[in-house]
N, C-alpha and C positions, 0 to 999 in steps of 0.2 A: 668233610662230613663227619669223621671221627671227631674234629673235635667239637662241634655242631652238637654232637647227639650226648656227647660228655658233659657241654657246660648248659644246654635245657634241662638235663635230669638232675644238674646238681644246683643247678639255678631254683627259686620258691619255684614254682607248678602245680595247676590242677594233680590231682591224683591218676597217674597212667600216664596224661597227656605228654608223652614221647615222640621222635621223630626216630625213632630206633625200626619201628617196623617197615614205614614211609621207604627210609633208606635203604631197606633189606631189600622192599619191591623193588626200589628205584636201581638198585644193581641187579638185582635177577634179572629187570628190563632191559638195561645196557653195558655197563661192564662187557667186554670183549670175554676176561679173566672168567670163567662160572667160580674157580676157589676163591677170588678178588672177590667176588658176589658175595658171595659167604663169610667171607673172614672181614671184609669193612663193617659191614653192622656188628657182628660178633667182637671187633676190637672196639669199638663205640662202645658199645656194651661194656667189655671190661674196663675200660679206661674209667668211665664214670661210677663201675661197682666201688672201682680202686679208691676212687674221692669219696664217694660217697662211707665207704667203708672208715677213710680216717677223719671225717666230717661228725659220723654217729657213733664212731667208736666199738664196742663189742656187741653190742644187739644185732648189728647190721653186717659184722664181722661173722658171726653164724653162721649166716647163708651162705656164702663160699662151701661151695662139695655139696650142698642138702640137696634132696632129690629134687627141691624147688628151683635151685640156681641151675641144673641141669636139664630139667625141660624147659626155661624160660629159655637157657639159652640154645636148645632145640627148637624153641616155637622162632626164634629169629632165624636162625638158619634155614627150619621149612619155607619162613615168608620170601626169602631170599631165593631157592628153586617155586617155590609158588611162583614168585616175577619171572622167569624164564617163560613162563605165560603168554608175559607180557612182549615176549621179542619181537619187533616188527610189524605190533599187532598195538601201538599205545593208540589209544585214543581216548577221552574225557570217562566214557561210560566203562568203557573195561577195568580201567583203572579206580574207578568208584567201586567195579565189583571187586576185584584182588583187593580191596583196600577192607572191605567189608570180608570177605571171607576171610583175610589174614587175621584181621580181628576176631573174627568168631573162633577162629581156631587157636589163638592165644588166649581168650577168653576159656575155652571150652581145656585146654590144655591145663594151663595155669591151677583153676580151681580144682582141677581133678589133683593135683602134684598138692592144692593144699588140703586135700580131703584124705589121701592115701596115706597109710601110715599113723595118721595123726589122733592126737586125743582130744581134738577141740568138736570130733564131729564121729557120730558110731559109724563102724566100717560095715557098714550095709546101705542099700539104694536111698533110704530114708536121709541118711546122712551125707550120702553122693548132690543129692538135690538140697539140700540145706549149704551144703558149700557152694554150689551154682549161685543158689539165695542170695547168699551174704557177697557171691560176686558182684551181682548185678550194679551197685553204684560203682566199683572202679571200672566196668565195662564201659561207662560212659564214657570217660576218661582215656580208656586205650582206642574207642571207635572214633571219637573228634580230634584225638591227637593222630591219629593215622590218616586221615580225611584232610584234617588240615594241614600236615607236613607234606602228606603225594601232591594234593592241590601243589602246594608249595614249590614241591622239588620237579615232579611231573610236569607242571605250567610252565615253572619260569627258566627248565630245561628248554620246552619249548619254545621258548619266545627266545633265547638265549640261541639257540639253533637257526633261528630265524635270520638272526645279525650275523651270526661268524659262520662262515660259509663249511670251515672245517667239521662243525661238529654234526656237520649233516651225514655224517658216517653213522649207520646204523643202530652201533655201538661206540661205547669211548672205555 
């Protein structure tokens, strides 16, 4: 899954559309590990910051430590206890919701990290809601990339479950 989630981000892609959150839930749901939960999307994550990083060179080298690279990679780590949720409890519609609330709260996370601080937008509520604003198109992007990775990982976990008799253990 690590490196799944490394070569879709660093592959062309829609804007967002990751399988980094997908993942996050899909160990917080099973993973045996809770640290395992947390640190596979969190190494995904780095792994492809690290490409990405010597792909675009020093713009993208910035980010490393900014207060941005530090709650994105909190908003993984939440979605990842968020899917502990999901323990024993998976089914189509639960997972449609963890999948939307993980988004909303990376959505709603994110732009606040890029409103704080910053001189693109005044540090008052006026300027808190103009960064939500200018979110709103890459939300699309993180809410269908999440949607269609869980689909993904969620389903064809399940059907995968269904043939090998082993993975019928709660967790893996």
């Amino acid at each position: 899954m690590i490196l799944v989630a490394a070569l879709t981000r660093v592959a062309p892609h829609p804007w967002n559309f990751s399988p980094v959150e997908a993942i996050a839930l899909f160990g917080g749901a099973y993973f045996a590990s809770r640290w395992l939960a947390v640190l596979v999307p969190l190494a995904g994550l780095l792994v492809s910051d690290l490409a990405l990083s010597q792909i675009h060179g020093g713009t993208y080298a910035t980010y490393f430590g900014s207060t941005s690279f530090w709650l994105v990679y909190a908003c993984i780590a939440l979605s990842s206890v968020l899917g502990f949720g999901l323990r024993g409890k998976v089914n189509g519609l639960r997972v449609l919701g963890f999948s939307l609330a993980g988004s909303v709260l990376f959505f709603l996370v994110t732009n606040f990290a890029a409103w704080i601080g910053s001189s693109m937008y005044p540090q008052n509520v006026a300027g808190l809601m103009a960064a939500y604003v200018a979110g709103i198109p890459f939300f699309q992007g993180t809410l269908l990339g999440t949607l269609f990775f869980s689909a993904l990982l969620f389903g064809g976990f399940s059907l995968l479950r269904q043939r090998v008799p082993a993975l019928r253990a709660q967790t893996v």
